[in-house]
Jmol script that loads the backbone (N, CA, C; Angstrom):
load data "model"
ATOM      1  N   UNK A   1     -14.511  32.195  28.686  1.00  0.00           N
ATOM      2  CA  UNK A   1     -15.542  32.034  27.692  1.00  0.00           C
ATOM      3  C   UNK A   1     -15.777  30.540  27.487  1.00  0.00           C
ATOM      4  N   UNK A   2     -17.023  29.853  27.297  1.00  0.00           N
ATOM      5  CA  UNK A   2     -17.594  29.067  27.264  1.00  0.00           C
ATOM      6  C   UNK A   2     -18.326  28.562  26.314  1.00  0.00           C
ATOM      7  N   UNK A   3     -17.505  27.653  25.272  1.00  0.00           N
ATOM      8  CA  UNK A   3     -18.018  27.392  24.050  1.00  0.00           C
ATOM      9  C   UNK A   3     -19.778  26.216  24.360  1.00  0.00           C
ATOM     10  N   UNK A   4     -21.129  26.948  23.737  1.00  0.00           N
ATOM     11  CA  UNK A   4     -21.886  26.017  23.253  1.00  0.00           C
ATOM     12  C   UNK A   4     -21.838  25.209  22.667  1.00  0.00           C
ATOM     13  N   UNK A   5     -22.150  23.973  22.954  1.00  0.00           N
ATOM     14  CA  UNK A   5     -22.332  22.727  21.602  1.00  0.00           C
ATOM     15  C   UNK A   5     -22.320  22.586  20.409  1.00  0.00           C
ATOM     16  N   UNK A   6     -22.903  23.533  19.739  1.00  0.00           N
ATOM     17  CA  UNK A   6     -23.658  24.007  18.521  1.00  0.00           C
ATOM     18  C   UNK A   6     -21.995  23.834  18.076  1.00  0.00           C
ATOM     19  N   UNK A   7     -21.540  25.271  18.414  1.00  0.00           N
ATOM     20  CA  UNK A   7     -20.045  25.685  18.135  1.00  0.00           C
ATOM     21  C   UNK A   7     -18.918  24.970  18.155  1.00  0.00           C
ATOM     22  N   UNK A   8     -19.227  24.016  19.432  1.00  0.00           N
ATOM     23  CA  UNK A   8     -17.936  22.943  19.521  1.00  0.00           C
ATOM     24  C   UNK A   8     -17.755  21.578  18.518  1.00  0.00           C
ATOM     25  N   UNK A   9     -18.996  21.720  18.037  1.00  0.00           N
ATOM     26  CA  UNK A   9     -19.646  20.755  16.759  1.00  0.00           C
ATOM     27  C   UNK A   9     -19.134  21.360  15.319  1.00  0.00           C
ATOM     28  N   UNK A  10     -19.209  23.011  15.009  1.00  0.00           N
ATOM     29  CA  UNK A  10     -18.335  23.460  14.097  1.00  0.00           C
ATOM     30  C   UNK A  10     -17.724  23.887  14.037  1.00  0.00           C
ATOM     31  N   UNK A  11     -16.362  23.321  14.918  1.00  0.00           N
ATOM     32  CA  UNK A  11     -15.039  23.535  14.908  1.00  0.00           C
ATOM     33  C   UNK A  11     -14.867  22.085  13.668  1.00  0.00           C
ATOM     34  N   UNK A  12     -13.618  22.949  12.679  1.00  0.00           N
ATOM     35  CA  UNK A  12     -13.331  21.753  12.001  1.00  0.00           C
ATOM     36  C   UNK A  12     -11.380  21.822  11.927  1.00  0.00           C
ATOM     37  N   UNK A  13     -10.590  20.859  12.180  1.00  0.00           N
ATOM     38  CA  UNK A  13      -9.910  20.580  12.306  1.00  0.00           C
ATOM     39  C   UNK A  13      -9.082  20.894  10.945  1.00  0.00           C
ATOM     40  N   UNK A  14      -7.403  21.000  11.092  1.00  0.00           N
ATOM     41  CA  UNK A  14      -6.485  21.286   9.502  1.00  0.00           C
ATOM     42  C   UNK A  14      -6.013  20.365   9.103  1.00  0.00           C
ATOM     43  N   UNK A  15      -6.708  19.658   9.198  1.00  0.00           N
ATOM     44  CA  UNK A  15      -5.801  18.016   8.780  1.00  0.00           C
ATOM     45  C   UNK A  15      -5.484  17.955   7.103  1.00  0.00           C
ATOM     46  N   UNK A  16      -4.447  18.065   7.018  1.00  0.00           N
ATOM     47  CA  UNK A  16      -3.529  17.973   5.717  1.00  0.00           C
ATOM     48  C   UNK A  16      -2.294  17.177   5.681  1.00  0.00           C
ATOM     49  N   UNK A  17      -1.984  16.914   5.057  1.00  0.00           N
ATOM     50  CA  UNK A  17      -0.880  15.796   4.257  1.00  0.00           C
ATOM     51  C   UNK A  17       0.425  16.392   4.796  1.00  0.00           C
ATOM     52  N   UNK A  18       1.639  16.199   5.693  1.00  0.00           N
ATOM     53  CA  UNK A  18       3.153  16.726   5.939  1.00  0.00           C
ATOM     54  C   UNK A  18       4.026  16.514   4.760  1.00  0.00           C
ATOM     55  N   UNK A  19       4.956  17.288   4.837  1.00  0.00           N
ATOM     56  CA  UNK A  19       5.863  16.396   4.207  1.00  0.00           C
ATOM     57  C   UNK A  19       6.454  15.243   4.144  1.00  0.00           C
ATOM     58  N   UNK A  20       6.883  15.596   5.358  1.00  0.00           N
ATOM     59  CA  UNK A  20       7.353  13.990   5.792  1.00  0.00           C
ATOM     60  C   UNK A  20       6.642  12.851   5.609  1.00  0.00           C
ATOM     61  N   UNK A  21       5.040  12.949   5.998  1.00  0.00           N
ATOM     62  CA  UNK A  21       4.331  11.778   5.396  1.00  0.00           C
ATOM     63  C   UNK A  21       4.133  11.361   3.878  1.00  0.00           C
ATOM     64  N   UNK A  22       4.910  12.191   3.038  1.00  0.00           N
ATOM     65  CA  UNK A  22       4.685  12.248   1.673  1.00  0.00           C
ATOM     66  C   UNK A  22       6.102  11.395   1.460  1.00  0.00           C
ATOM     67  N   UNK A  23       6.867  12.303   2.151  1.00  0.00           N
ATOM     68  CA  UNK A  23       8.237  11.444   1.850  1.00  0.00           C
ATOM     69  C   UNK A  23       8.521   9.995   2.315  1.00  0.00           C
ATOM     70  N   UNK A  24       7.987   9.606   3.441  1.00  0.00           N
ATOM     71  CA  UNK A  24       7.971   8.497   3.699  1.00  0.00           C
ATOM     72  C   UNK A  24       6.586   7.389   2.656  1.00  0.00           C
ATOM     73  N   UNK A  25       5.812   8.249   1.959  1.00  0.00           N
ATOM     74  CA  UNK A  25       5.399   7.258   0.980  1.00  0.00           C
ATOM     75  C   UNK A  25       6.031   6.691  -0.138  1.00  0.00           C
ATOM     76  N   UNK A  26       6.477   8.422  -0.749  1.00  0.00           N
ATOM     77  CA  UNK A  26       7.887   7.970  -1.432  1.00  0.00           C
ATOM     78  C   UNK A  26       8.631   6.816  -1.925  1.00  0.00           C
ATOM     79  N   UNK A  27       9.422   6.876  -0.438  1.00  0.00           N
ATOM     80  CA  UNK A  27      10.602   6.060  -0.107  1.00  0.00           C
ATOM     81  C   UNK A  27       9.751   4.812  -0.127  1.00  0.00           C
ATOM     82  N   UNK A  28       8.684   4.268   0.796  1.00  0.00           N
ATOM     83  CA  UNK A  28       8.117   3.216   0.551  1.00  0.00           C
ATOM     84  C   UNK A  28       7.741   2.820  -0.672  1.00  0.00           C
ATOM     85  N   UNK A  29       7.250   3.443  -1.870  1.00  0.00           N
ATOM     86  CA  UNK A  29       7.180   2.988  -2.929  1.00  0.00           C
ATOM     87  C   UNK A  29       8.440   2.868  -3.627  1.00  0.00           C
ATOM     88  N   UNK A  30       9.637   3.577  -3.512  1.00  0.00           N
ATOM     89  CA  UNK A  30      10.983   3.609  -4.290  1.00  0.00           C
ATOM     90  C   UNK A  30      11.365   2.049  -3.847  1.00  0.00           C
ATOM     91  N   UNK A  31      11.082   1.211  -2.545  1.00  0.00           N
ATOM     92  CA  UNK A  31      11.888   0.461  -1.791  1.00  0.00           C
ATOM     93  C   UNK A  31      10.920  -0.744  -2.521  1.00  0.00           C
ATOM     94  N   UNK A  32       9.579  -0.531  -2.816  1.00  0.00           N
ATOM     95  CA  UNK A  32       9.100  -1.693  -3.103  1.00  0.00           C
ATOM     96  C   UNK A  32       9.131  -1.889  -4.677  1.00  0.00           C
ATOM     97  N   UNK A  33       9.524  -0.616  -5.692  1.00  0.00           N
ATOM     98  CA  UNK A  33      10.268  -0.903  -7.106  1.00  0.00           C
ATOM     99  C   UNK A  33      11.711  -1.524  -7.078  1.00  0.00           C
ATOM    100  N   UNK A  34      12.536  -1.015  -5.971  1.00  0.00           N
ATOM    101  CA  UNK A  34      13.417  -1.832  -6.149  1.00  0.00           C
ATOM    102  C   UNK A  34      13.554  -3.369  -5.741  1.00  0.00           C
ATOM    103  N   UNK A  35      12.808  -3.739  -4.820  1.00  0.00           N
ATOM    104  CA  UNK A  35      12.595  -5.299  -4.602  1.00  0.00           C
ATOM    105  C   UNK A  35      12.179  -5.902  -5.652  1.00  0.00           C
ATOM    106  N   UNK A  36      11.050  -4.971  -6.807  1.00  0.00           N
ATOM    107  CA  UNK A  36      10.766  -5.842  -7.860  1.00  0.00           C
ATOM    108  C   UNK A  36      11.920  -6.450  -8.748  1.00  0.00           C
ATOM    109  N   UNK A  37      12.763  -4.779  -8.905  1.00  0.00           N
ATOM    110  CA  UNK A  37      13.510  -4.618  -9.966  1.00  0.00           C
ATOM    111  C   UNK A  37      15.012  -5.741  -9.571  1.00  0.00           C
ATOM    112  N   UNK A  38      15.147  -6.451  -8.265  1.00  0.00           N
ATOM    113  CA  UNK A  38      16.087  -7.074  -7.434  1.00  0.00           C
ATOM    114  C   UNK A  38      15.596  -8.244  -7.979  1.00  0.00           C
ATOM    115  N   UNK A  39      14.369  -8.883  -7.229  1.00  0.00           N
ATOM    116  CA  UNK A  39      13.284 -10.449  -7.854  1.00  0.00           C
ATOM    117  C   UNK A  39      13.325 -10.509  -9.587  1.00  0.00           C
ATOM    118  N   UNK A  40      12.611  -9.383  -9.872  1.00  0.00           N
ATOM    119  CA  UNK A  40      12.841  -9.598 -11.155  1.00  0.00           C
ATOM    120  C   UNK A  40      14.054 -10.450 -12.143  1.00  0.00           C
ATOM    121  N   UNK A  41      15.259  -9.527 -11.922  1.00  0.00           N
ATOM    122  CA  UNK A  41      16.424  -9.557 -12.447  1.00  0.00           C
ATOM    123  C   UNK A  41      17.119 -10.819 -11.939  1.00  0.00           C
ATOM    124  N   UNK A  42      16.559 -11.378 -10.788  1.00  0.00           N
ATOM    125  CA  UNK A  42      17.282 -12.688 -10.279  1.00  0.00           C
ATOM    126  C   UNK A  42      16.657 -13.755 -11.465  1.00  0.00           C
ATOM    127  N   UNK A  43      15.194 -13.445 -11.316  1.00  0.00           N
ATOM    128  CA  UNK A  43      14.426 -14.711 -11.637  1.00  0.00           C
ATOM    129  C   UNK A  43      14.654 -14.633 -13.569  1.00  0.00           C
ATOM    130  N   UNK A  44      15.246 -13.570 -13.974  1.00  0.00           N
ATOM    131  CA  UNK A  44      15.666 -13.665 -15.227  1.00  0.00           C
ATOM    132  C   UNK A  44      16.808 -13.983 -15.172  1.00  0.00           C
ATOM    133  N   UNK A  45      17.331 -14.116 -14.295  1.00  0.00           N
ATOM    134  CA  UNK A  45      19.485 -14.302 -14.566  1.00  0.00           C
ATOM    135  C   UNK A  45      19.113 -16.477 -14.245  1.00  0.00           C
ATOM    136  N   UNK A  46      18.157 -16.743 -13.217  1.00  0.00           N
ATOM    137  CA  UNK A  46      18.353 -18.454 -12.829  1.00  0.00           C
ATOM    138  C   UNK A  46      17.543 -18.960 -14.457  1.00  0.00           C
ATOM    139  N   UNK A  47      16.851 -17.784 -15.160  1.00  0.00           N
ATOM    140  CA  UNK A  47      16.106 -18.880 -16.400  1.00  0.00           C
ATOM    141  C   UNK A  47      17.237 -19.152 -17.343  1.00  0.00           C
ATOM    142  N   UNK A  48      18.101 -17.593 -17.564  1.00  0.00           N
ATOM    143  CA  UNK A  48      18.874 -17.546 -18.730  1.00  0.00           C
ATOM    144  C   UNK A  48      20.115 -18.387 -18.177  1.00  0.00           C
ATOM    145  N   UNK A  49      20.322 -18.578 -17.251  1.00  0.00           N
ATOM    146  CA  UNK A  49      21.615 -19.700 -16.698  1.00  0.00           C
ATOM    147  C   UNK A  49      22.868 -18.643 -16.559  1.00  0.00           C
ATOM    148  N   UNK A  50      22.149 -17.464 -16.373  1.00  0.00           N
ATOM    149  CA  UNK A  50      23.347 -16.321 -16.542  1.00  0.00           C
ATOM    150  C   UNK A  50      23.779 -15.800 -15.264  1.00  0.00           C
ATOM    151  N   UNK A  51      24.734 -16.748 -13.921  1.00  0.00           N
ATOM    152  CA  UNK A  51      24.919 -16.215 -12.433  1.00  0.00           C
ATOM    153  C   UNK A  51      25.635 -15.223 -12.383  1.00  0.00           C
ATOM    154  N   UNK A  52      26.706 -15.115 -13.367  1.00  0.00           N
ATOM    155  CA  UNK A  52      27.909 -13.997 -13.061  1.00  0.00           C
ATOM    156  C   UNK A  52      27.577 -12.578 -13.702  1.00  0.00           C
TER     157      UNK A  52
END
end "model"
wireframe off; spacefill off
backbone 0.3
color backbone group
C-alpha cells in the first residue's frame, strides 16, 4: 500500500515529554540552586570574616 501526499502530510507525530527528560531538568535545576546556595554562602562567610 502506497501512501498519497495528502496523507503523508497528515500523519502527525507523538512527541511528548519522557521522563527522563523531565528528570534530567530536574537535576539541572537542583545543581544550579545548589551552586547558588554554595556562592551565596561563601560570599556571606568572606563579608562577615566568618572562614571556619
Amino acid at each position: 500500500m502506497k501512501l498519497q501526499r495528502k496523507e503523508l502530510m497528515a500523519i502527525q507525530g507523538g512527541t511528548s515529554i519522557s521522563a527522563s527528560l523531565i528528570s534530567a531538568i530536574i537535576d539541572g535545576l537542583e545543581f544550579i540552586y545548589g551552586l547558588g546556595q554554595s556562592v551565596g554562602s561563601a560570599i556571606a562567610r568572606a563579608f562577615r570574616k566568618t572562614y571556619c
